[in-house]
N, C-alpha and C positions, 0 to 999 in steps of 0.2 A: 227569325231574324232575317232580315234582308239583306244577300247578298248584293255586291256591287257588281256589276257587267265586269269592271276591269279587273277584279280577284278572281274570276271564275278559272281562267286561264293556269293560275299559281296553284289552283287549289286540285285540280285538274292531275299537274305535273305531281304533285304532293304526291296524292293518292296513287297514282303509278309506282310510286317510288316505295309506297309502305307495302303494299299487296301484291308485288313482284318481285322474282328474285331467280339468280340463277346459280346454282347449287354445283360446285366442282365436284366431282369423283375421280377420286385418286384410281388409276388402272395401268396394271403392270402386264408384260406377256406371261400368261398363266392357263390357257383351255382346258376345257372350256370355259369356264369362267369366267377370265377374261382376255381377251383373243386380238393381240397388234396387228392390226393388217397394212400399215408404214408407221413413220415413225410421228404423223399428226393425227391419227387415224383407228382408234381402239373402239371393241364392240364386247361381244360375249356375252351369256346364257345371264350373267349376272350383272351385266351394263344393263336389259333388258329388261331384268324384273326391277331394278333399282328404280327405271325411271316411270313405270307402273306404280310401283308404290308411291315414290314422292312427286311425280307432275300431277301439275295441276292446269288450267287454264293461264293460270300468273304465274309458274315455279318451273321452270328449266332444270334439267340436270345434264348437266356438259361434262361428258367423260375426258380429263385429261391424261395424257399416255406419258409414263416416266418408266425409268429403271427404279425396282423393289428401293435401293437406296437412296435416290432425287427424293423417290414417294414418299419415304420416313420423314428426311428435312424439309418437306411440302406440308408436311403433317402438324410438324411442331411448329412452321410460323404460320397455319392458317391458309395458306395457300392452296391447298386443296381442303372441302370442308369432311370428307370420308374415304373410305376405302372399304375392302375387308381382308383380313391377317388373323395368323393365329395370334393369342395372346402373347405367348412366352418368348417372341422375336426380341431379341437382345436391342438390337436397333432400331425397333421400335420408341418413338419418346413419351415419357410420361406425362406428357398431358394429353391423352385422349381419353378416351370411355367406349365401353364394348356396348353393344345391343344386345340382349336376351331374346330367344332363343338363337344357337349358333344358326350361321347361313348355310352349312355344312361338314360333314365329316371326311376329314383328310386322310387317306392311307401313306404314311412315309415308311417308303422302299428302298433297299440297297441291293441294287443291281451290278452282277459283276460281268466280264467281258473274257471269255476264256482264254482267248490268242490274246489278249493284254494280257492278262494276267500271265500268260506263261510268257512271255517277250520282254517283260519291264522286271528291273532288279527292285524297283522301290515302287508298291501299287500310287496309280493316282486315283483321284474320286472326282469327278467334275461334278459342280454345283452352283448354288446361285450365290452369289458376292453381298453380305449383307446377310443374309440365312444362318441363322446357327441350330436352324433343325431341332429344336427340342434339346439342346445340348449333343444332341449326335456329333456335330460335325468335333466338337472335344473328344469325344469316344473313341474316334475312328482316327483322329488325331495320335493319342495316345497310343494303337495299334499300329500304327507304321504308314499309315496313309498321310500322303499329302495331297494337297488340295488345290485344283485349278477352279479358281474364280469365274464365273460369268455371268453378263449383265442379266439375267432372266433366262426361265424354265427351259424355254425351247433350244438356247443357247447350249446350255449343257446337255439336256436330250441329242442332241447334235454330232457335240463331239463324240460323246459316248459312241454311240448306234456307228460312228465312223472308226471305232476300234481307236479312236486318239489319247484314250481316259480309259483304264482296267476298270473301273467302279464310274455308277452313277449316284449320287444321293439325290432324289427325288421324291412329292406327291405325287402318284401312281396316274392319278389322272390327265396331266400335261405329256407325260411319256404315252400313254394308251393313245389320245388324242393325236400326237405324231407320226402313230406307226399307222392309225388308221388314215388321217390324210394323206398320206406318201403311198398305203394300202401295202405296209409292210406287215409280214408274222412277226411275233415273237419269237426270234430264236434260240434254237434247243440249244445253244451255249450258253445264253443268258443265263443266272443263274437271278432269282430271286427270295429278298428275304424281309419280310414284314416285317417291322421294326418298329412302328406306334402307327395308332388310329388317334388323329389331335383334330380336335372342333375347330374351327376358324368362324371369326365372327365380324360381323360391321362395326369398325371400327372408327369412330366422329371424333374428330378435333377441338380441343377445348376452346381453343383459337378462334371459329368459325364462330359468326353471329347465327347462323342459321341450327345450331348445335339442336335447341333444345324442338326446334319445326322437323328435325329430320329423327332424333330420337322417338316424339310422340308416335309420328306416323308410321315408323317402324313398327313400335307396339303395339302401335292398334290393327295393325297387319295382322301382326302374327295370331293378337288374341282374336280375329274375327273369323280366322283361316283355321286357327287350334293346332297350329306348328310346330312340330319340337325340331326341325329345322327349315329352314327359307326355301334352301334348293328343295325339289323332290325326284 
C-alpha cells in the first residue's frame, strides 16, 4: 500500500509512542539498595540492576525518591509502576503482584542502646513510619516499647547510634551500611538480636500499563541467570 508523503509524519509520531516508554521505580532511603543522595536524587545496588534488566533502547527507568509511605499511595494509584518490599507490609495495597524469585534476603534485627536503656523509665524503638516489621513492631508493642516514627531507614539508624532511642528496629543492612559510611564500629554496648530472615521481592502495580513488559522481563532475567535471588 502506498503511503502518502503527508501521513508519514503521523505515523512516525505513532510509532514512538507505542515502542517507548518510561518506566517509574518507586525508591525509598534503604542501602544499599536503595540509597537518597537528596531529596530528587536516588540510586542504589538495586536502581542499578533494575535498570539493566528493564532498558532498553526505547524503555527508560526513572527512579522516583519518596518516603516508604508516599511509595505505598504511589503504588495503589499507579503513579509509580514498581518498587521492591517485603510482602507482608501492612501498608502495602492490594493491588500489586510480587515477582518470583525474591530480590533478596532481609535480616530483621533489634538492637538495644545500653546507656538508653538504663536512663529511660519507658524503652523507645526508633523505626521506619509505615513499617510493621512482620508484626514485630505489635510484639514489641505489647512488651512495653514505644515507638518513634521515622521517615526512612537511615532516619532511625540515626537516632539510635545517637543514644536518642534505647532500641532500634531494623534490616540489618541499612544499619551496617551507616556505621561503615561514617567508618563507625559496632559497639560493644550494642546489643543484638536476630529476629526473622524475610525475602523482599519486586513488587509491580496493578495500576501501571507497563505491568505485564516489566513482569516478563523480570522472569526471563532470573530464568536465564538461574536465580533464587536477584541480589547476589
Amino acid at each position: 500500500m502506498r503511503v502518502l508523503p503527508a501521513l508519514i509524519p503521523l505515523l512516525v509520531v505513532y510509532s514512538e509512542a507505542v515502542f517507548s516508554a518510561e518506566l517509574r521505580f518507586g525508591v525509598h532511603n534503604f542501602p544499599p539498595y536503595f540509597v537518597l543522595n537528596s531529596p530528587d536524587d536516588c540510586s542504589g545496588e538495586a536502581v542499578e540492576l533494575t535498570r539493566r534488566i528493564l532498558e532498553s533502547e526505547t524503555v527508560k527507568v526513572t527512579a522516583v525518591c519518596a518516603t516508604p509511605a508516599r511509595l505505598y499511595k504511589m503504588l495503589e494509584l499507579g503513579e509509580v509502576d514498581a518498587t521492591i518490599n517485603i510482602k507482608h507490609t501492612k501498608a502495602l495495597p492490594q493491588n500489586v503482584s510480587f515477582v518470583a524469585p525474591p530480590y533478596a534476603q532481609l535480616s530483621l534485627v533489634l538492637l538495644t542502646h545500653g546507656a538508653a536503656v538504663a536512663r529511660e523509665k519507658r524503652l523507645t524503638v526508633a523505626a521506619i513510619r509505615g513499617f510493621d516489621y512482620h508484626g514485630q513492631r505489635q510484639l514489641l508493642e505489647e512488651k512495653g516499647y514505644s515507638f518513634i516514627d521515622l521517615p526512612d531507614s537511615i532516619s532511625a539508624v540515626e537516632l539510635f547510634v545517637k543514644g536518642r532511642s534505647s532500641a532500634l528496629l531494623t534490616y540489618e543492612a541499612p544499619f551496617n551500611y551507616y556505621l561503615q559510611q561514617h567508618k563507625l564500629p559496632f559497639e560493644k554496648h550494642y546489643k543484638r538480636q536476630v529476629l526473622e530472615h524475610i525475602d523482599a521481592f519486586y513488587v509491580v502495580s496493578k495500576q501501571s500499563v507497563h505491568k505485564a513488559y516489566i513482569q516478563q522481563k523480570l522472569s526471563q532475567y532470573a530464568a536465564k541467570e538461574q536465580l533464587s535471588y536477584f541480589a547476589h
